[in-house]
C-alpha positions, 0 to 999 in steps of 0.5 A: 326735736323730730324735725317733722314736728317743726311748723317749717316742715307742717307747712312743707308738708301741707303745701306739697300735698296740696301741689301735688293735687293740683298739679299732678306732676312731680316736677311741676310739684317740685318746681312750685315747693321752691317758690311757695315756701316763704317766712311763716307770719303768725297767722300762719303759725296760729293757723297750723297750730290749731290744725294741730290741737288734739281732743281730751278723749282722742288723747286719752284712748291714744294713751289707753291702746298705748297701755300708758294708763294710769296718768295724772293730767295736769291743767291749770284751773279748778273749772277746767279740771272739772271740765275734763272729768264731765267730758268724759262722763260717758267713757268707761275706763273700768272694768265691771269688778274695778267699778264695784269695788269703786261702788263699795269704796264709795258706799263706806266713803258715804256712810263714814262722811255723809258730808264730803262726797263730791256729788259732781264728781261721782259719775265720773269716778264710777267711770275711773275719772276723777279731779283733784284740785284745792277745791275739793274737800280735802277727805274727798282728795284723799279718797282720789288719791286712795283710789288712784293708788289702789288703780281704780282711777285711770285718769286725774285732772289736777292743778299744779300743787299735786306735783309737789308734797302728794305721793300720787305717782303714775305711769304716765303725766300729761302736761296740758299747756306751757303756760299759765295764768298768773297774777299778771297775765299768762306766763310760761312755765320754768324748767324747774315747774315742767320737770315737778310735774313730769318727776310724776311719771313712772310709779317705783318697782311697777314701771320700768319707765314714766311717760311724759305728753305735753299737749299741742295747744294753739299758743305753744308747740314742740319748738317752744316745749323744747326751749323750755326742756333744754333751757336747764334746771333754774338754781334753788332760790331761798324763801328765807323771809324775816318775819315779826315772830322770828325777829321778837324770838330771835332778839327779845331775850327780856321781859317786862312783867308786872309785879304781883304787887300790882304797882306799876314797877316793872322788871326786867328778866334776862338779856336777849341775843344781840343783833350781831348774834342774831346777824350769825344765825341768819347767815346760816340760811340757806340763802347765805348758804347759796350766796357763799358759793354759788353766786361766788363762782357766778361773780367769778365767770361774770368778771371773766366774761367782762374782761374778754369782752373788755379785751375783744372790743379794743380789738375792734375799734378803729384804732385797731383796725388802723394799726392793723391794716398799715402793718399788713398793707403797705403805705400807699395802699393803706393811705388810699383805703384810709381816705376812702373809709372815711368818705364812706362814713361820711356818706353813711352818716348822710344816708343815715339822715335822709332814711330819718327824714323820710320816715318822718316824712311819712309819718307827716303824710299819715297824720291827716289821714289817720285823723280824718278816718278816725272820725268815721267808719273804722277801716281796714289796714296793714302792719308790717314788722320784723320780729328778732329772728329776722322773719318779716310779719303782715298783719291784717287788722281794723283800725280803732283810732288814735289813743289820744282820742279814745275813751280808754282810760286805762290805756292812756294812763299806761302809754302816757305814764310809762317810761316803755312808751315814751316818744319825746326822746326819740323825737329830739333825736331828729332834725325836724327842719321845716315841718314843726314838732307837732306834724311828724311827732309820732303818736300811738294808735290801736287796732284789732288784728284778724288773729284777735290781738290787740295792737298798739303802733306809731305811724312807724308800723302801717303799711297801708290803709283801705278804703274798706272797713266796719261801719261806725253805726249802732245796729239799733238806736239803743245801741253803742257805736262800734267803736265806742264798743271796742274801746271799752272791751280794750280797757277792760283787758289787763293791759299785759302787752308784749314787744313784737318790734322797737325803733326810734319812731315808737314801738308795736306792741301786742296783747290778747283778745278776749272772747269778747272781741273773736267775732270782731276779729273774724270779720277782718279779710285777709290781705290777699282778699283786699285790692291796690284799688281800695288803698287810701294811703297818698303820700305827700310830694315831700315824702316822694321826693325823700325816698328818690333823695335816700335811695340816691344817697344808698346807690352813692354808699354802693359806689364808694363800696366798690370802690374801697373793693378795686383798691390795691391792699383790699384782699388783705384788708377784707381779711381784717374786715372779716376777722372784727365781724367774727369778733363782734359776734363772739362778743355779742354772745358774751354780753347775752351769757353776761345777762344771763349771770347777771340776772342769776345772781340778783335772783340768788343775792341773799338780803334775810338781814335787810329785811330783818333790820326793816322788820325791826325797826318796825317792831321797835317804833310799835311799842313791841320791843326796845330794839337797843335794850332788847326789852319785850313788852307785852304787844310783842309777847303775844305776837312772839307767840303766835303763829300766822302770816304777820304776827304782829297784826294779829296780836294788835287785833286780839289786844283790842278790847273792843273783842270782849263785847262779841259772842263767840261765833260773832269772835270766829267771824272777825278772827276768820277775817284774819285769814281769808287770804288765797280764798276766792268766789266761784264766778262762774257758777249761777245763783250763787251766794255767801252768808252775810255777817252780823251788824256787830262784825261788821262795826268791828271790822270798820273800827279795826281798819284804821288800825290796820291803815296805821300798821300798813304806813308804819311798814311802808316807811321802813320798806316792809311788805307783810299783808295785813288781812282783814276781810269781810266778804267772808266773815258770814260763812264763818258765823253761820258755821260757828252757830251750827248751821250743817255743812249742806245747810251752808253749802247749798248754792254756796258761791265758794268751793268745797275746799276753800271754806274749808280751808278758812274753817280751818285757819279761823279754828287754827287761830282760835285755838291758840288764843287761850295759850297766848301771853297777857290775852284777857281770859273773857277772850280766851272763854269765847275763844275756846267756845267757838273752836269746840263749835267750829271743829266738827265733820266734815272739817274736824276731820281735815287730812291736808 
């Protein structure tokens, strides 16, 4: 990495340009540069990283004058990749004869397919922006990506999914943050997501060379950009996942069917594969394939590392040591450091007590504080720690009060739910002596940090309380107290905290604000603005007089240090002490490059035949196949034949009789309920509605849901986890457009994106086209089926590319 690009020179650079206005003398400069340059805190870091946030159009003419145009920019939202393209509505990347030819290529694109012009976008486009997102009708990404190729698109926003599967290629890809937003909060990208998208940059036979540009944002910089870079590619993962139709396909060789005879005899037809010849072919998956030879050299380095480490600790231990030290030192001098260590350790054990007691002795002394305070206004105070790298942290916040206390539900449910946060153990580790349980066990307790975190903390973290702080009083009598205010902004988060430090007093940890929460934040001073004078923290006598008697028993420890250090042999055994240090590091490194295989192998451990004995027994117990002879039955027939994410759900559902009383679009409407997963509603935009389904789909779907609560415990029994989709919020959409509603009839103030009606448009009339090809269905189905999807399959979706 440019080490000019590194925050420690940021800050070096900044403070010497300020030194060298202020005092105007290189050598006074000098001299101050080497008091002032101190440990960055993360306030200093967050502060320097905002400095350092480009704007979208300083980027875009940077990557212009660069000539590094065409690009693809990736940033990881729908709504944000529309937010780009209005904001740079007004700059002009085409020339006059690129944008008539973008006129003419949207003047065909428009009489072709009225329909699927994105109206937001075109002003964009005449500019030669464009986004490209799972929102976007699919014709209008082909149109995009048509236009990117011919180059009169300078410049798209996409998601992540255009990095896989599109051959959209560019000269340069602009990668907008090293983070994203997922299911449980913002996570980090892999090494394997950065380099798919990065493998964008270059186009074959135009450049010579693909341009990459990761964007500085405020959470990430050029040190986190190159740990994930360095971190080197993650190994291929099998998706293999046994599934209800491979399973019925795999075994069920037999049929049972009906004779023409209409008697209830039945008949069965050929023997299926037997489960060890099923067991074969999953081991020929790629996940097998994966275990047979990547995890065995994984295994093979992972027993390696634990025999060295096996072998290094007996080097260390005391009997080591011991035999050591009498081999090189002679027997009067080995005797006395013998007798020395041993009081030492003595004398560390000791002290290792009286550090114990005081800090629970001052944990005794904030506990009436702390109480008394969160009954009134909500002070200010400093948190002190020191992260893994060694570099200590101040933290200004204001103090909300004890969990305990709060009304935030979800917060004490985790704190007292999970394991993480647990205190007892901790606690029994102590000699409690005189105090009692309850008035030095620690407890946990929330506060806002001046950088909009939240923190979560014992008594282990303050540093100090002040006098100063927000006063708990509504600013209007309809108003809620602010600290009422706060707790319910807390328990609105998701609740993703992270471990900033951990000892044996409880943990800190720490979460994002919300925009909710920045102005709250704002009104926090730095500490530097806060006096001695305001503090309130007054430690007990007992605390006191622990901190004399710890830093008495430290001195003794340095006493008996020096001593072991005039003895006669130490020269000799210093090199022993040396030579176990370098050992205890080295053995450390083994254990993290031991984690590190550990947690490879489980990600690559091949399990296809557990889950495929799982999904069996589940199929067995349905009635959909006799997993000892190997006889299929009609459930299992037509599940055999479909194709969806849990096939035996859908075929329980097209089964039901209660099917046979709905009008085909009323049948379009429970089917589309089938295969709404990954569809969302638009929340941001205003005013915006879906069509509310008919009363009759709406009595199905209610009278299918204990259908569906039957299957879902049938497969938690037997450790199965396949979705079983059944829902409603969409169904209306699906019905308006199966009666022939027009596509801006049903688009108007839709609260859904373009792309994603159309996506379950067109799963509903996937399904409804297999319904008449399927086994033991009733043909009155199979009618309305066929009906709804003749219906159903017309522009702009009949015409889907993607």
């Amino acid at each position: 990495m440019n080490r000019k690009l590194s925050l420690n020179y940021l800050q070096y650079d900044e403070s010497s340009s300020e030194l060298y206005r202020e005092e105007g003398s290189k050598r006074r400069k000098s001299r101050r540069r080497e008091n002032d340059v101190r440990p960055l805190s993360k306030n200093d870091i967050s502060n320097i990283r905002r400095s350092q946030v480009p704007q979208i159009i300083d980027t875009l003419w940077h990557l212009k004058a660069r000539d590094m145009l065409p690009a693809v920019w990736f940033i990881f939202s729908r709504k944000g990749c529309d937010a780009a393209v209005q904001y740079l509505e007004d700059c002009r990347l085409l020339d006059e004869c690129e944008t008539s030819e973008v006129e003419l290529a949207l003047k065909r694109f428009r009489i072709q397919y009225p329909d699927a012009v994105r109206v937001s976008a075109v002003k964009g486009l005449r500019r030669g922006v464009a986004a490209h997102h799972a929102g976007c009708l699919p014709l209008w990404k082909s149109f995009i990506e048509e236009l990117f190729q011919r180059g009169l698109v300078k410049v798209v926003f996409a998601t992540e999914t255009l990095a896989a599967g599109i051959n959209m290629p560019a000269r340069t890809a602009v990668i907008s943050s090293l983070s994203k937003r997922g299911d449980s909060g913002r996570i980090q990208l892999s090494s394997n997501e950065l380099f798919q998208m990065a493998g964008r940059a270059g186009r074959r036979g135009i450049d010579e060379k693909g341009h990459v540009v990761l964007v500085q944002t405020p959470y990430e910089g050029p040190e986190e950009c190159c740990k994930v870079l360095f971190s080197g590619l993650q190994p291929l993962v099998s998706q293999f996942t046994a599934s209800y139709g491979m399973v019925l396909n795999l075994v069920a060789g037999a049929k049972v069917t009906r004779r023409s005879t209409g008697l209830d005899e039945i008949k069965v037809t050929r023997a299926g594969r037997t489960l060890e010849e099923a067991r074969k072919l999953i081991e020929q998956s790629f996940g097998n394939y994966v275990g047979s030879n990547v995890m065995l050299a994984a295994k093979e380095e992972l027993a390696r590392i634990e025999k060295e480490i096996e072998t290094l600790t007996s080097e260390i231990s005391e009997e080591a040591i011991a035999r050591k030290s009498q081999k090189l030192l002679t027997q009067s001098a080995y005797q006395e450091i013998a007798e020395l260590e041993e009081e030492l350790r003595a004398e560390k054990r000791l002290r290792t007590e009286l550090r114990r007691k005081m800090e629970l002795e001052r944990v005794s002394s904030l506990k009436p504080l702390l109480k008394e305070i969160g009954d009134g206004h909500l002070p200010f105070m400093s948190l002190h720690y020191t992260d893994s790298d060694g570099v200590q942290h101040l933290v200004a916040a204001v103090y909300l009060g004890k969990v305990d206390t709060l009304n935030t539900e979800k917060l004490k449910s985790m704190v007292w739910d999970n394991e993480a946060f647990a205190l007892k153990t901790a606690v029994e580790n102590f000699d409690l002596g005189d105090n009692g349980g309850e008035d030095v066990k620690p407890s946990y307790h929330v506060a806002l940090g001046s950088d909009n975190s939240w923190y979560l903390f014992t008594e282990k973290w303050i540093r100090t309380v002040y006098r100063t702080g927000f006063p708990n009083d509504a600013l209007t009598l309809a108003d809620a107290l602010p600290r009422e205010i706060m707790a319910e902004l807390l328990d609105k988060a998701d609740m993703q905290w992270q471990k900033l430090a951990v000892s044996e007093l409880g943990g800190l940890w720490c979460m994002e604000g919300s925009l909710e929460t920045w102005s709250w934040s704002l009104n926090v001073p730095v500490l530097s603005s806060l006096s001695e004078d305001d503090e309130v923290l007054q430690l007990s006598q007992a605390y006191n007089d622990a901190v004399e008697c710890y830093k008495s028993q430290r001195n003794k420890v340095s006493r008996w240090k020096k001593r072991i250090t005039r003895t006669e042999g130490f020269k000799q055994y210093q090199k022993i002490i040396d030579s176990a240090k370098f050992t205890e590091e080295k053995i450390r490194r083994l254990k993290v490059r031991s984690k590190r295989l550990i947690g490879r192998i489980e990600q690559i451990e091949p399990t296809g035949w557990k889950e495929f004995l799982q999904v069996s027994n589940v199929i067995h117990e349905s009635r959909a196949l006799d997993i000892n002879t190997h006889v299929i039955f009609p459930l299992g027939e037509t599940a055999a034949a479909i194709r969806g994410e849990n096939e035996l759900w859908l075929a329980m559902v097209l089964r039901n009789k209660l099917l046979l009383n709905l009008k085909p679009a009323e049948l379009a409407a429970v089917l589309g309920s089938l295969v709404s997963e990954g569809i969302r509603l638009r929340p941001w935009k205003n005013n915006s509605f879906v069509y509310e389904p008919s009363t009759a789909v709406l009595n199905i779907i209610d009278l299918l849901e204990e259908q569906k609560s039957s299957l879902l415990e049938l497969q938690e029994k037997h450790g199965v986890n396949i979705p079983c989709c059944l829902d409603s919020q969409f169904t209306g959409m699906v019905e308006a457009w199966a009666s022939g509603l027009t596509w801006k009839e049903i688009m108007m103030d839709c609260a859904m994106d373009e792309g994603d009606l159309a996506r379950l448009l067109r799963r509903t009339i996937d399904l409804l086209a297999q319904v008449p090809k399927l086994p033991d269905i009733d043909p009155l189905l199979q009618i309305n089926a066929k009906s709804a999807s003749n219906v159903m399959d017309r522009s702009p979706i009949s015409e889907l590319a993607g």
